[in-house]
Structures are given as structure tokens and as C-alpha cells.
N, CA, C and O atoms as a Tripos MOL2 file, in Angstrom:
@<TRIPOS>MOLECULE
protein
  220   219    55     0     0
PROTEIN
NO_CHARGES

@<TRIPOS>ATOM
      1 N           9.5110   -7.3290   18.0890 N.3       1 UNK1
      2 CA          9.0240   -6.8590   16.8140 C.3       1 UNK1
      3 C           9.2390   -7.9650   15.7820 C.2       1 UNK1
      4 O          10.3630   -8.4660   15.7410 O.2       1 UNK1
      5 N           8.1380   -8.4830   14.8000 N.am      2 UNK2
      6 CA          8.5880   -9.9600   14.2970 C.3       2 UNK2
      7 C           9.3950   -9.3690   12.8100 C.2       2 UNK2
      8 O          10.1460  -10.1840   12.2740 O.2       2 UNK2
      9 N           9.2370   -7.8080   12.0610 N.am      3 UNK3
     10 CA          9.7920   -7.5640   11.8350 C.3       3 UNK3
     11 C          11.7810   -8.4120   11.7370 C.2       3 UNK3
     12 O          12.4220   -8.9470   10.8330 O.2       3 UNK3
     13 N          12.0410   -8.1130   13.0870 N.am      4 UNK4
     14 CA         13.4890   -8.6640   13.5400 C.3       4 UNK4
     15 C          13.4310   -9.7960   14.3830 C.2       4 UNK4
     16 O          14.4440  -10.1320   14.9950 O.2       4 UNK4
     17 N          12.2650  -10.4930   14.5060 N.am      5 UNK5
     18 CA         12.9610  -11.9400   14.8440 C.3       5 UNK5
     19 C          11.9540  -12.6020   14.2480 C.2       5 UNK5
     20 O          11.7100  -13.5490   14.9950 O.2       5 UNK5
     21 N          11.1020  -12.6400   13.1520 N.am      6 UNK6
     22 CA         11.0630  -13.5150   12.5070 C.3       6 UNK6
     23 C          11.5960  -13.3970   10.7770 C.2       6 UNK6
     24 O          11.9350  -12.2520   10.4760 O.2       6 UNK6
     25 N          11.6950  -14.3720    9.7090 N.am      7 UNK7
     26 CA         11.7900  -13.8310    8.2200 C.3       7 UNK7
     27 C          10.6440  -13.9010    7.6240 C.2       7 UNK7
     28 O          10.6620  -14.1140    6.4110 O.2       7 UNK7
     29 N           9.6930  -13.7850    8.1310 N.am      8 UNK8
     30 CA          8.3470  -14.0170    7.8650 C.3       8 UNK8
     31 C           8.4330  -12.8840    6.8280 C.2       8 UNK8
     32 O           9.4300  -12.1800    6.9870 O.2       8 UNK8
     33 N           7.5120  -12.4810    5.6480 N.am      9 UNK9
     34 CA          7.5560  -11.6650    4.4330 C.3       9 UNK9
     35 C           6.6320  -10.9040    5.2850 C.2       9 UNK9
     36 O           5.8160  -11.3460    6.0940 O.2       9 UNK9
     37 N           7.0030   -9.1780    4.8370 N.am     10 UNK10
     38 CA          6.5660   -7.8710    5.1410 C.3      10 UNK10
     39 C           4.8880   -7.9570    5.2560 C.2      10 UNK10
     40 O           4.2040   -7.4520    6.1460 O.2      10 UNK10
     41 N           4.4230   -8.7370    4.1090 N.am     11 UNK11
     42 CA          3.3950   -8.9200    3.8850 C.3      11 UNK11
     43 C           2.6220   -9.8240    4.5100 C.2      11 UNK11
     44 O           1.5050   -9.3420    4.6970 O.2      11 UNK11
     45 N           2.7100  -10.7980    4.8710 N.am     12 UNK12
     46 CA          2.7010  -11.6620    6.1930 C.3      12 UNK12
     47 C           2.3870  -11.0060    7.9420 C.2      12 UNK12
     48 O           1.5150  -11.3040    8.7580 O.2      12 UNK12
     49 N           3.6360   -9.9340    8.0090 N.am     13 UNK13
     50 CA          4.0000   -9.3140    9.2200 C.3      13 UNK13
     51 C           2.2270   -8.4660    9.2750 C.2      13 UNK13
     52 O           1.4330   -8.6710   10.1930 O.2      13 UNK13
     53 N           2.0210   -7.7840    8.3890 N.am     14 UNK14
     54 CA          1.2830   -6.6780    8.1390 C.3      14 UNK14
     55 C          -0.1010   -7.2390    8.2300 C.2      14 UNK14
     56 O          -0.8170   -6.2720    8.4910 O.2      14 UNK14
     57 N          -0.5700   -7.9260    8.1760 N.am     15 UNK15
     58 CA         -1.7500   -9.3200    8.0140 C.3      15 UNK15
     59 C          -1.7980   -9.3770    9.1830 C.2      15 UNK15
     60 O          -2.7440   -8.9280    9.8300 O.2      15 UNK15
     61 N          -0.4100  -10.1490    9.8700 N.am     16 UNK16
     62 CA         -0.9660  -10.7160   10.9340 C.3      16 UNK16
     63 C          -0.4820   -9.8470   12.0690 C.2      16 UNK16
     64 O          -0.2210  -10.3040   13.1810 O.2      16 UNK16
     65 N          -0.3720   -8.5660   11.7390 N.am     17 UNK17
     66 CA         -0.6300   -7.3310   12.6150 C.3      17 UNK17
     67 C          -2.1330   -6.7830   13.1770 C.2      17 UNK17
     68 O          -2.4420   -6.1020   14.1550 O.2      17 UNK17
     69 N          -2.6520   -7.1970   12.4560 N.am     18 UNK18
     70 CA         -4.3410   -6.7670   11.9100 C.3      18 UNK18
     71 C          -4.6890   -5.4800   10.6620 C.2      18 UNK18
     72 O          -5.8130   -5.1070   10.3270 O.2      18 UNK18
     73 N          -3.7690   -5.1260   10.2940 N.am     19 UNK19
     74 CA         -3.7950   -4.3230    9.1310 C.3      19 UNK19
     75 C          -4.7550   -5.4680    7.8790 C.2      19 UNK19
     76 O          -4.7800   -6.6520    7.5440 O.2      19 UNK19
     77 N          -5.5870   -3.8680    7.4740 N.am     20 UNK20
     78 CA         -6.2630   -4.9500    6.2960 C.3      20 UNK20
     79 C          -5.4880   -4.5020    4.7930 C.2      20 UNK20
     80 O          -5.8100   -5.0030    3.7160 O.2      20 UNK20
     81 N          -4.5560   -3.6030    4.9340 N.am     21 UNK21
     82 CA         -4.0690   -3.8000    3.6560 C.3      21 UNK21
     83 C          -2.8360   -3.5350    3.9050 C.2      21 UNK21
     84 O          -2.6970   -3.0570    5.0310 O.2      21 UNK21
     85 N          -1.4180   -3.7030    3.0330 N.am     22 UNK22
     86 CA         -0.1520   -2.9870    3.1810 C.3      22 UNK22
     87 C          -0.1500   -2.1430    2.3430 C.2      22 UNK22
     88 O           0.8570   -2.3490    1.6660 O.2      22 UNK22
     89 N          -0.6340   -1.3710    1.9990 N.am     23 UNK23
     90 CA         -0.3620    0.0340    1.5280 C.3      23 UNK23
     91 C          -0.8360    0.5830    2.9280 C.2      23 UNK23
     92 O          -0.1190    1.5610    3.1370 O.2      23 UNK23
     93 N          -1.8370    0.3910    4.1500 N.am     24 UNK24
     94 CA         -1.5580    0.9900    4.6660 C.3      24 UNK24
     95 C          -1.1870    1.1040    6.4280 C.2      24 UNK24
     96 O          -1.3920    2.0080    7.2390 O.2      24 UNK24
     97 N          -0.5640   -0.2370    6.5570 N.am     25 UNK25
     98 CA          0.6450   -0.7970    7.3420 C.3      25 UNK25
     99 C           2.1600   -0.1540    6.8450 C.2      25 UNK25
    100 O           2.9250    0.1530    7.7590 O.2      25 UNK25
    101 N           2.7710    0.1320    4.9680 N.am     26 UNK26
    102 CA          3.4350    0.9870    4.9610 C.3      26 UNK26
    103 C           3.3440    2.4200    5.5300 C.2      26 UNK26
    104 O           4.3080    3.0100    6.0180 O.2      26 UNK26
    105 N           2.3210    2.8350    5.4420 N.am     27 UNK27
    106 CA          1.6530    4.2040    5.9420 C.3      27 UNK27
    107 C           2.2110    4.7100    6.9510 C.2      27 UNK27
    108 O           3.1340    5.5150    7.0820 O.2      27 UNK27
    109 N           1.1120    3.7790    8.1420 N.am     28 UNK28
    110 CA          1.7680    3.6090    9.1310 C.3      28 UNK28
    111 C           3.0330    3.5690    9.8780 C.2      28 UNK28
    112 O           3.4200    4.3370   10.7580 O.2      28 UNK28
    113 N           3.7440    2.2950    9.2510 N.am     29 UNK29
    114 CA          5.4210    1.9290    9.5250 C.3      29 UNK29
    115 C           5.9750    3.2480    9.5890 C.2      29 UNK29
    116 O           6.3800    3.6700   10.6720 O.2      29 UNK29
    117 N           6.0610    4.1970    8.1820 N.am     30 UNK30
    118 CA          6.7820    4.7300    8.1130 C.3      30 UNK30
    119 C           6.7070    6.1640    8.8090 C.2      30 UNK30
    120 O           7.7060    6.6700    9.3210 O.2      30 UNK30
    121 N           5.2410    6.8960    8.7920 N.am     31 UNK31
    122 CA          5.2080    7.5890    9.4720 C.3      31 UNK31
    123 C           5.7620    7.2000   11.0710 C.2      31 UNK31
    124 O           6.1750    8.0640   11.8440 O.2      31 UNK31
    125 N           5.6980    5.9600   11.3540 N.am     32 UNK32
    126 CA          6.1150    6.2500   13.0610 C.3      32 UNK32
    127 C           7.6750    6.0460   12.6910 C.2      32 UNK32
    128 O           8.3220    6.7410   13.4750 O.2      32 UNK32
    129 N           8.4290    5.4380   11.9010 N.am     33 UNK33
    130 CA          9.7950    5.0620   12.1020 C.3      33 UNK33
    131 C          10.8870    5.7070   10.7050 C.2      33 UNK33
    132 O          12.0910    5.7480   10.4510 O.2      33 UNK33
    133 N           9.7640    6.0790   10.1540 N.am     34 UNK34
    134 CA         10.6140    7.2290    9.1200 C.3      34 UNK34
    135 C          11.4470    6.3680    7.8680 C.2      34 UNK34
    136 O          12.2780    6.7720    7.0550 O.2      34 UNK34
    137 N          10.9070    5.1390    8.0640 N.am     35 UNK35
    138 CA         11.6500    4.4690    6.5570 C.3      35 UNK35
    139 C          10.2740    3.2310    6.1490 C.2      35 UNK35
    140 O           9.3080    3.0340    6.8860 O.2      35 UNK35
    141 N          10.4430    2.7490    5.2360 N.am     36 UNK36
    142 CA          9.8950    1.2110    5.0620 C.3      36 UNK36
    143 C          10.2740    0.0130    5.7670 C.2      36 UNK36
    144 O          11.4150   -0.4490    5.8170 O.2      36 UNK36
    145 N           9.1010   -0.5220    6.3810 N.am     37 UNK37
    146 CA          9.6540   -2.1080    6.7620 C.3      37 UNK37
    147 C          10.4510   -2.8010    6.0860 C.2      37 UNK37
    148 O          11.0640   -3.5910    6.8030 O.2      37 UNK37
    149 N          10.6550   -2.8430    5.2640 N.am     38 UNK38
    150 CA         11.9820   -3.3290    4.1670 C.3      38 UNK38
    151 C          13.2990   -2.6620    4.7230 C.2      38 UNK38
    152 O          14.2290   -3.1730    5.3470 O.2      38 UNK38
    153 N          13.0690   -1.2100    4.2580 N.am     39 UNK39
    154 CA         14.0320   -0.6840    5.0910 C.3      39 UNK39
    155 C          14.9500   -0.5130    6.0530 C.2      39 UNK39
    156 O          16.1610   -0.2920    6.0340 O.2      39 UNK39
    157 N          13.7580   -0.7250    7.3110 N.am     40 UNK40
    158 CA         14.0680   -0.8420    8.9720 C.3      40 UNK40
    159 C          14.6200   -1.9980    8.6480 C.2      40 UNK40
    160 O          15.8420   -1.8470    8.6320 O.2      40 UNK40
    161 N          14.2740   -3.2190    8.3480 N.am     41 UNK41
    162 CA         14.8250   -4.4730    8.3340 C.3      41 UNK41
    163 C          15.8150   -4.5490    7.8560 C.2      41 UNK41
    164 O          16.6700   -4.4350    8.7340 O.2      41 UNK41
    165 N          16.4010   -4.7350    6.5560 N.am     42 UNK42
    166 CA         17.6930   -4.3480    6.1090 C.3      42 UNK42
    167 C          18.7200   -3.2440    6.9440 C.2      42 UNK42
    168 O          19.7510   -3.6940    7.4430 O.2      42 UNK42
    169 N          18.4800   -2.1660    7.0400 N.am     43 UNK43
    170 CA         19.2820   -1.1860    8.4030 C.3      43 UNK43
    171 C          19.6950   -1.9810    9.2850 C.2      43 UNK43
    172 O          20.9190   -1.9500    9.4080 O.2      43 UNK43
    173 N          19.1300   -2.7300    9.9960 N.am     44 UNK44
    174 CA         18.9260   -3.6180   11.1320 C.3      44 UNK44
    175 C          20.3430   -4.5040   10.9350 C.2      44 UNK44
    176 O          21.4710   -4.4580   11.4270 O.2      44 UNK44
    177 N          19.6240   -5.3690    9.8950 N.am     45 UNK45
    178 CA         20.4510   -6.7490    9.2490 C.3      45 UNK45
    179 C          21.7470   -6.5210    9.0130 C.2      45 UNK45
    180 O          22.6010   -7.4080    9.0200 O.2      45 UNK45
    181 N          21.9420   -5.4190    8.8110 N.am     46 UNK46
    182 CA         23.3680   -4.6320    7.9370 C.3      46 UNK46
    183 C          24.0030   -4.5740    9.1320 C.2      46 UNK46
    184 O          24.9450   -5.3590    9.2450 O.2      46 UNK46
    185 N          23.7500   -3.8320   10.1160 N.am     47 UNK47
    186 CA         24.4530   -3.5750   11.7270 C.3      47 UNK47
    187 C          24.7790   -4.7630   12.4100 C.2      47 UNK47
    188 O          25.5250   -4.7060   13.3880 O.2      47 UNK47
    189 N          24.1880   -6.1220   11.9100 N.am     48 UNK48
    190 CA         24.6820   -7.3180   12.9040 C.3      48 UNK48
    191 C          25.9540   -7.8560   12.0400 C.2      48 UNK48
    192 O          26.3040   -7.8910   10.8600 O.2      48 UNK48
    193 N          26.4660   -8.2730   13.3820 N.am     49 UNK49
    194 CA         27.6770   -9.3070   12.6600 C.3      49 UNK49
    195 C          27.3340  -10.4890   11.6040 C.2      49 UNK49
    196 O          26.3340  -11.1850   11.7820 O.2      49 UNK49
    197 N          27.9140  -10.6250   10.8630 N.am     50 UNK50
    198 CA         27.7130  -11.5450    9.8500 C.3      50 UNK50
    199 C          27.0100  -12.7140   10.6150 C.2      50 UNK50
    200 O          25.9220  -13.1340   10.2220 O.2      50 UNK50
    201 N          27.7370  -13.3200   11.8810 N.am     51 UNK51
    202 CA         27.0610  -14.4550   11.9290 C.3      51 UNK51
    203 C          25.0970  -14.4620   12.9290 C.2      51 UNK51
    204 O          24.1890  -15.2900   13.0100 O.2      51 UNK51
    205 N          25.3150  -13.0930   13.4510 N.am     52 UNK52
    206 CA         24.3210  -12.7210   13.3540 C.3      52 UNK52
    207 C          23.1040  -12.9480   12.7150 C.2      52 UNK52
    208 O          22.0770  -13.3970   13.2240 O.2      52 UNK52
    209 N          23.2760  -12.6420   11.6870 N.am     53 UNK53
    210 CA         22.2310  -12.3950   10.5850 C.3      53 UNK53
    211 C          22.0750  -13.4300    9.6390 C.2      53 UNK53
    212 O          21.7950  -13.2970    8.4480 O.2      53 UNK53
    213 N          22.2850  -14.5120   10.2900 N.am     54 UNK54
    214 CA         21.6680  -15.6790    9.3950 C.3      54 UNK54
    215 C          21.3200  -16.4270    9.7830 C.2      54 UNK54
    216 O          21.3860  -17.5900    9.3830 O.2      54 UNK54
    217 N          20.5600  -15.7820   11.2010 N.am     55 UNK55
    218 CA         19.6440  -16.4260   11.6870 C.3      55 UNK55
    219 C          18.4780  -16.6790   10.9500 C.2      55 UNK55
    220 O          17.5610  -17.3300   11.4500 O.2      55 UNK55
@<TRIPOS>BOND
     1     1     2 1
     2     2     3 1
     3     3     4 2
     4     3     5 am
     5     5     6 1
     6     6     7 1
     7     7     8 2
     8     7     9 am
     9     9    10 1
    10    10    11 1
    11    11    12 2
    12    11    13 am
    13    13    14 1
    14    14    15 1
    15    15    16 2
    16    15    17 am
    17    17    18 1
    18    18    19 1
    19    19    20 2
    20    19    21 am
    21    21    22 1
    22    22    23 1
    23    23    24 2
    24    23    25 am
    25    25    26 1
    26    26    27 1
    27    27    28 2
    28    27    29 am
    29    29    30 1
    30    30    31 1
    31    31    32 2
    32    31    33 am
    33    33    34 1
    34    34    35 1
    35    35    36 2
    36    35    37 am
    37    37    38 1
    38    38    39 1
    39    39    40 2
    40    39    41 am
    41    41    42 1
    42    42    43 1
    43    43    44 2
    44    43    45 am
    45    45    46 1
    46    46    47 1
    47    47    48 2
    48    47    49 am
    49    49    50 1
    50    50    51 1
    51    51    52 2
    52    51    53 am
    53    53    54 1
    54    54    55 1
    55    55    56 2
    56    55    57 am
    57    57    58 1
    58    58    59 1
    59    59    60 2
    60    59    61 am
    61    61    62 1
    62    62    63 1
    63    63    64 2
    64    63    65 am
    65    65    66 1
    66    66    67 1
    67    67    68 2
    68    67    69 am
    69    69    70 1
    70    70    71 1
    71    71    72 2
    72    71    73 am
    73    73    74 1
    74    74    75 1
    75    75    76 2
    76    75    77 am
    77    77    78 1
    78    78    79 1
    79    79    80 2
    80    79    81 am
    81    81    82 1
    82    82    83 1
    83    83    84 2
    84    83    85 am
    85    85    86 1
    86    86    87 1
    87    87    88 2
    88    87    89 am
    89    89    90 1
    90    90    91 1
    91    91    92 2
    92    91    93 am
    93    93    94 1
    94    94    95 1
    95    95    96 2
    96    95    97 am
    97    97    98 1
    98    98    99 1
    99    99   100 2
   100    99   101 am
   101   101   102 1
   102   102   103 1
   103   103   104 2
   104   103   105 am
   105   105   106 1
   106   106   107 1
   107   107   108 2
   108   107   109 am
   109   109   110 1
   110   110   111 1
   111   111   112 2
   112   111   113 am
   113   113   114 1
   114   114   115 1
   115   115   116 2
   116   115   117 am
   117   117   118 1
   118   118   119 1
   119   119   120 2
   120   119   121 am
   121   121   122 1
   122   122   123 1
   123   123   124 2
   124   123   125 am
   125   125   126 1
   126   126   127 1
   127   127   128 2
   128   127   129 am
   129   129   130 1
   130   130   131 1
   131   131   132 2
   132   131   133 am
   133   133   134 1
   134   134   135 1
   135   135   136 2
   136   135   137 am
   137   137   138 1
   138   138   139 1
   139   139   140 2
   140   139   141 am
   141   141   142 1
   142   142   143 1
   143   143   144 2
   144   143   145 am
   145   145   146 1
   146   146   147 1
   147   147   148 2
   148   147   149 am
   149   149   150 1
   150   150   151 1
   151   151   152 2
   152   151   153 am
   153   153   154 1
   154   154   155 1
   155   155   156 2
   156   155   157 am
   157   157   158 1
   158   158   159 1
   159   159   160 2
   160   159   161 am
   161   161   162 1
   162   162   163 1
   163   163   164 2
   164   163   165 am
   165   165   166 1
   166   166   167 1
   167   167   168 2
   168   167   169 am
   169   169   170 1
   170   170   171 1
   171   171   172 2
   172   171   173 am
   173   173   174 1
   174   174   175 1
   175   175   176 2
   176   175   177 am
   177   177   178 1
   178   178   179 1
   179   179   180 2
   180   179   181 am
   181   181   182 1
   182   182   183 1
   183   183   184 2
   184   183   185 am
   185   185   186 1
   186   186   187 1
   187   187   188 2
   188   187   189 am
   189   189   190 1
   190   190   191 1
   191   191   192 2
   192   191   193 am
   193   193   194 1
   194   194   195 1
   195   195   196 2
   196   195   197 am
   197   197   198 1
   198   198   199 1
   199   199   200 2
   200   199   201 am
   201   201   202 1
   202   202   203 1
   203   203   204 2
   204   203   205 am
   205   205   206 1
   206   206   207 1
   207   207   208 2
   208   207   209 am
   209   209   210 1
   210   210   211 1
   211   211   212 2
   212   211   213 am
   213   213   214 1
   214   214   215 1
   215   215   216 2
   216   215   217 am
   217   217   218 1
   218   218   219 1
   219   219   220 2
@<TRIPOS>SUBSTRUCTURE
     1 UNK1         2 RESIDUE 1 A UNK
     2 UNK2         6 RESIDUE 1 A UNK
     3 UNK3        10 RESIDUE 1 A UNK
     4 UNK4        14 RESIDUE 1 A UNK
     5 UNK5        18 RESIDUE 1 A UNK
     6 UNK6        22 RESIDUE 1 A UNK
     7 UNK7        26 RESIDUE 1 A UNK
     8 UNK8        30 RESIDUE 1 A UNK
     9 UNK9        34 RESIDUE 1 A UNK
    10 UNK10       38 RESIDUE 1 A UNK
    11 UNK11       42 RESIDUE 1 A UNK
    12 UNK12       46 RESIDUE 1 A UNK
    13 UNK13       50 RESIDUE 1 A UNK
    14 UNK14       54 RESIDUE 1 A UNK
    15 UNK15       58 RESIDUE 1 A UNK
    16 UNK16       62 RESIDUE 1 A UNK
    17 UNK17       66 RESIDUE 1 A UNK
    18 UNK18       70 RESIDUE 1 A UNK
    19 UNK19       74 RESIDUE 1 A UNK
    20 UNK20       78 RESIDUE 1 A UNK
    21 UNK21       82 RESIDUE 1 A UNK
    22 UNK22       86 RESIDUE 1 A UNK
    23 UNK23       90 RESIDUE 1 A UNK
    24 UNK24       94 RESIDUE 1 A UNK
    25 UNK25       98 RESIDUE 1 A UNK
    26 UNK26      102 RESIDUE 1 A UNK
    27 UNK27      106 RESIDUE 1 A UNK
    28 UNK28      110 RESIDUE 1 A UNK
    29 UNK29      114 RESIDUE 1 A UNK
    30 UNK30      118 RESIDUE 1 A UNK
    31 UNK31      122 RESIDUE 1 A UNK
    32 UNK32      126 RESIDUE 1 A UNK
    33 UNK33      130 RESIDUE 1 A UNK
    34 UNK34      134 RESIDUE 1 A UNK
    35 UNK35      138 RESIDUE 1 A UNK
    36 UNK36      142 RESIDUE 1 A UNK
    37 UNK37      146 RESIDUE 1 A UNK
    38 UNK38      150 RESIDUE 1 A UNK
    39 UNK39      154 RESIDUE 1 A UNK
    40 UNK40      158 RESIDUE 1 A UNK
    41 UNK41      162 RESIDUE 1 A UNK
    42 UNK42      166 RESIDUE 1 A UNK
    43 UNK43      170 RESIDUE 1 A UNK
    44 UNK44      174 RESIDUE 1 A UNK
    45 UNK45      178 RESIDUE 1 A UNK
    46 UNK46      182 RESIDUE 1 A UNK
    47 UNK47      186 RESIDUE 1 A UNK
    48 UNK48      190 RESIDUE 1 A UNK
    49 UNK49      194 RESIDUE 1 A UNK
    50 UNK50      198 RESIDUE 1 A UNK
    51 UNK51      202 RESIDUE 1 A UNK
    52 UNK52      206 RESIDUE 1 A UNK
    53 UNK53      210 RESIDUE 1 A UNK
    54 UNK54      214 RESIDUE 1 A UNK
    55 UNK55      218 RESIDUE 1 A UNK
């Protein structure tokens, strides 16, 4: 999911998903995973070890 392995911007991700807009790639996201890609990502980021996450 490039979401979590790349830092590529949300907006970026959503583009080069094939979504033609992010309002509705948020749509999407959230109906299947129940938060914002911002969200999921940060959740994520928060759970790794510090040295983890700076990748």
C-alpha cells in the first residue's frame, strides 16, 4: 500500500491510483477503512518504533 511505504503526498497517492479526484478517493478510503488516508497513515506511523518511522 504506497500509502505506508512511500511519503509520497495523499494527493499524489490518489492520482496515481487512477482516481480523478480526491474528494472522491477520500470517499472511497474511508468507506472501506473507516478513517482518512491521513488518518490510516498517522495510526500506522504512531504504532512503529521511533526508529521505524523515519523511514
Amino acid at each position: 500500500m504506497l500509502l505506508l511505504s512511500t511519503a509520497d503526498p495523499v494527493t499524489e497517492i490518489a492520482f496515481d491510483s487512477g482516481f480523478n479526484s480526491l474528494r472522491s478517493f477520500y470517499r472511497v478510503f474511508k468507506k472501506e477503512y473507516g478513517m482518512t488516508p491521513n488518518e490510516f497513515r498517522r495510526s500506522l506511523l504512531e504504532g512503529m518504533p521511533k526508529n521505524e518511522s523515519a523511514r
